[in-house]
Residue frames as qw, qx, qy, qz and C-alpha x, y, z in Angstrom:
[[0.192, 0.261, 0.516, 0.793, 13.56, -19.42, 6.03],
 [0.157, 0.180, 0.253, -0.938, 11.21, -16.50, 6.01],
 [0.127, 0.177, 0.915, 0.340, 7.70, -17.42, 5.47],
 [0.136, -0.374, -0.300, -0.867, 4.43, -15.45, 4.15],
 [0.391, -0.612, -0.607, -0.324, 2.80, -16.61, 7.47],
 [0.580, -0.451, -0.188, 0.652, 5.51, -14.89, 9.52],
 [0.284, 0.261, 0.317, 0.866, 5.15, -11.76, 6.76],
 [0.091, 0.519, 0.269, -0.806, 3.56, -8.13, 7.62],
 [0.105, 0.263, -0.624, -0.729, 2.69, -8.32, 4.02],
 [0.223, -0.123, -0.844, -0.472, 0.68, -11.38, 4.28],
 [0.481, -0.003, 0.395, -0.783, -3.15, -11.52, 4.92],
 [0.069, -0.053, 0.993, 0.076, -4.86, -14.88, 4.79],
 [0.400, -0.215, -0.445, -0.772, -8.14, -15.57, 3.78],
 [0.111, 0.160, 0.671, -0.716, -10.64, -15.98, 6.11],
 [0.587, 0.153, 0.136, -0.784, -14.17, -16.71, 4.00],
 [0.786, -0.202, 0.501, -0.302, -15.45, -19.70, 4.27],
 [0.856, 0.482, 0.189, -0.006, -14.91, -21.10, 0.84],
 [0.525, 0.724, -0.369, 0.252, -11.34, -20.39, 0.65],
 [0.874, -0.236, -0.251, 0.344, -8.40, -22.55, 1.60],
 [0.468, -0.882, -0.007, -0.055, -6.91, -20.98, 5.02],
 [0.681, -0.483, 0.229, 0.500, -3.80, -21.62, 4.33],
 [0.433, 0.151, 0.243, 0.855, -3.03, -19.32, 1.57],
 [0.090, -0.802, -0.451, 0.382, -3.74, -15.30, 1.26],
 [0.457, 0.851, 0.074, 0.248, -2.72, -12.19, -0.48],
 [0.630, -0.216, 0.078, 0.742, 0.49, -10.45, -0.47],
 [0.104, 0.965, 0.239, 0.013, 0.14, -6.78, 0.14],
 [0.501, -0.469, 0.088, 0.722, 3.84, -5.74, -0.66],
 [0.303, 0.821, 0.307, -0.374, 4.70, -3.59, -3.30],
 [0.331, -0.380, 0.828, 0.243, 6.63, -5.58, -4.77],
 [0.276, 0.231, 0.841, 0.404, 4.42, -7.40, -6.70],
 [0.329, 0.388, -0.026, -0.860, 2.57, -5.03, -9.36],
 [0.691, 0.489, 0.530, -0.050, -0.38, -5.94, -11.66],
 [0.341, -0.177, 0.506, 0.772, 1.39, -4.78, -15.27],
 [0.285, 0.640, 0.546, 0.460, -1.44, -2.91, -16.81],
 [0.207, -0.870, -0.315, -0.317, -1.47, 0.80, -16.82],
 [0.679, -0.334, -0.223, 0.614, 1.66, 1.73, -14.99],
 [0.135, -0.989, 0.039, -0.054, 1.98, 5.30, -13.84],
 [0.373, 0.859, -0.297, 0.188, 5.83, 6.54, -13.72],
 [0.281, -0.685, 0.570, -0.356, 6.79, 5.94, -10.74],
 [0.775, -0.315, 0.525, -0.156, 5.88, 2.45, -11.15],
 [0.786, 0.586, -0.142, 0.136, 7.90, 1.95, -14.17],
 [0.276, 0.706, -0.616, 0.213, 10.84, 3.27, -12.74],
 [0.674, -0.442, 0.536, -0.252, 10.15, 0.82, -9.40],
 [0.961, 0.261, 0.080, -0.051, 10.45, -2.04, -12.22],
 [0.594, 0.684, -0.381, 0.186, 13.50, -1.19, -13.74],
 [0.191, -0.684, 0.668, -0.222, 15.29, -2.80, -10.37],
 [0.527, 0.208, -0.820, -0.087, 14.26, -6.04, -11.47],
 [0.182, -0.119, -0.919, 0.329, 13.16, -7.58, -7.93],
 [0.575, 0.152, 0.444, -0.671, 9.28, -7.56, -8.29],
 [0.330, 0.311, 0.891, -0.015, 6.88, -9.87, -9.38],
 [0.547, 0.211, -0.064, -0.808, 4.25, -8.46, -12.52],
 [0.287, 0.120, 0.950, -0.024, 1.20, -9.85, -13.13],
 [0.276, 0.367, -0.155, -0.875, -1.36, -9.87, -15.65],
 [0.588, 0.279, 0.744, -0.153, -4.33, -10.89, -17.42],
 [0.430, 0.367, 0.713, 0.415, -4.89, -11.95, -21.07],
 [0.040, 0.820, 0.473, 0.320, -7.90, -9.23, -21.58],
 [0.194, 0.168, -0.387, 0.886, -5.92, -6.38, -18.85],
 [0.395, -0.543, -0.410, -0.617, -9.43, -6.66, -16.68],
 [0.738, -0.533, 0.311, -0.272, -8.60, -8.30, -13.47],
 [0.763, 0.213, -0.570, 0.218, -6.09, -10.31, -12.35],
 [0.668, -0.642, 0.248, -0.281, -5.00, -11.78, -8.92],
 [0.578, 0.214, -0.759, 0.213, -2.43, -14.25, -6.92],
 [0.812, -0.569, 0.085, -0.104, -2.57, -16.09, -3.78],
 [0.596, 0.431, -0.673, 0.073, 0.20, -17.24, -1.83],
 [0.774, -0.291, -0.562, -0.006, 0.68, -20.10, 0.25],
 [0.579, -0.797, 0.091, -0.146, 1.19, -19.80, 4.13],
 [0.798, -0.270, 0.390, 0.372, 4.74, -21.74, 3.96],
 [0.601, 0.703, 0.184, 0.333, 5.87, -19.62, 1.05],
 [0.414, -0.722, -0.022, 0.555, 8.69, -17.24, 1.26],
 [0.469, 0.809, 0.160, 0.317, 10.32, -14.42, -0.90],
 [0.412, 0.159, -0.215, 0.871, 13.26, -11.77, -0.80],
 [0.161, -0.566, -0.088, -0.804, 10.84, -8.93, 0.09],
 [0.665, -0.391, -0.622, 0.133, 10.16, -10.81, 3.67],
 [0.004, -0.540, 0.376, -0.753, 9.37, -8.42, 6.60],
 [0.067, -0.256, -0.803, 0.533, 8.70, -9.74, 10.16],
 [0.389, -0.755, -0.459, -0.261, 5.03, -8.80, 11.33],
 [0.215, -0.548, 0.378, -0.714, 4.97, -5.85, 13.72],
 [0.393, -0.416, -0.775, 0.267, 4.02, -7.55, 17.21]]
């Protein structure tokens, strides 16, 4: 299975106080939901992304884990 530490997508954290085995996901695929410009409305309307969002629309974040995987899975350039 394709996982997010085998992903071009993923970048792992790497400061001291955060656990090393999980990192962001820089696809573009997954959209915060506040404030969407046009283009990223219409990108919704195919149904395969992740939104995310916070209570107050100030900030909002995920991590995912190194052993995770998703449809949106692209090898890593070597």
């Amino acid at each position: 299975m394709n996982r997010c530490k085998n992903c071009k997508y993923f970048k792992r954290n790497i400061r001291e106080w955060e656990n090393k085995k999980y990192g962001e996901c820089k696809s573009d695929k997954f959209l915060y939901n506040v404030c969407l410009t046009d283009e990223e409305k219409n990108k919704i309307e195919k149904g395969d992304m992740l939104l995310y969002a916070d209570y107050e629309s100030y900030s909002a974040s995920f991590e995912v884990g190194e052993d995770f995987g998703c449809i949106h899975f692209s090898n890593k350039e070597e």
